[in-house]
C-alpha positions in Angstrom: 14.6 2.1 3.1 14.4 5.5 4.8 13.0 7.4 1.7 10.1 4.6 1.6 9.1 5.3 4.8 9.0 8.9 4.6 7.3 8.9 1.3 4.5 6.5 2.6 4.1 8.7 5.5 3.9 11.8 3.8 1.5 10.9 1.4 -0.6 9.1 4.1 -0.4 12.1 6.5 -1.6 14.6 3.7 -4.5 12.3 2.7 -5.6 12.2 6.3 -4.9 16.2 6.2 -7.2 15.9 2.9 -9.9 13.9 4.6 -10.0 16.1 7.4 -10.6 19.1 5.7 -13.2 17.6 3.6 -15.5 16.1 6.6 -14.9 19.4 8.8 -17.7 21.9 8.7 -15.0 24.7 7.5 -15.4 27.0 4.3 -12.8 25.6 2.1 -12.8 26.4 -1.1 -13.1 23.7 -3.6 -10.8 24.9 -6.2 -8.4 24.5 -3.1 -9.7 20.9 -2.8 -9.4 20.3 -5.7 -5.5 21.1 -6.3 -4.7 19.2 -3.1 -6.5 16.2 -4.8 -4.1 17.0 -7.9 -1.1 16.9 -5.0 -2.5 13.8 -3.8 -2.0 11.8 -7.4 1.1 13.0 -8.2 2.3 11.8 -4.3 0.2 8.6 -4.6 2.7 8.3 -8.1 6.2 9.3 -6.3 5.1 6.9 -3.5 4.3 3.9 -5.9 7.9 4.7 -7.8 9.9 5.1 -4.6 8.8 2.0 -3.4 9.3 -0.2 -6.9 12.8 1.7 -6.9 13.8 1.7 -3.4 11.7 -1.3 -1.4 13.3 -4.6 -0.5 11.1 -7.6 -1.7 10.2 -10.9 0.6 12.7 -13.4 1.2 9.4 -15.0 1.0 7.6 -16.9 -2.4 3.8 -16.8 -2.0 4.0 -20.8 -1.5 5.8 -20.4 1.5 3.5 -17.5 3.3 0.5 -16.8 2.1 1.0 -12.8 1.8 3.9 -12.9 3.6 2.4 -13.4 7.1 2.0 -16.9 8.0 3.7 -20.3 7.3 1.4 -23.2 6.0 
């Protein structure tokens, strides 16, 4: 469960990184951009596999709890 965390948070922290340095008023140049977009897929795949592989699904059937949050 470790590794799930740390992708999610990895890939979330460089999309923030991303965001940042596409709202700042800096020069960065958009082949550079670009490429980190690039990054950005490939980490938004490793996340998605790590956490199919590697996750531990709900106790939970979506009768029970409605997304896993509430009880009827």
């Amino acid at each position: 469960m470790k590794t799930v965390y740390f992708s999610v948070s990895l890939v979330t922290g460089a999309f923030m990184v991303f965001i940042a340095l596409c709202v700042a008023p800096l020069n960065v140049p958009f082949v550079f951009l670009f490429l980190f977009l690039v990054m950005l897929k490939i980490g938004l795949v490793w996340m998605v596999i790590t956490i199919l592989k590697k996750g531990v699904p709900s106790g939970h059937t979506f009768d029970d709890t409605y997304y896993d949050d509430a009880a009827y």
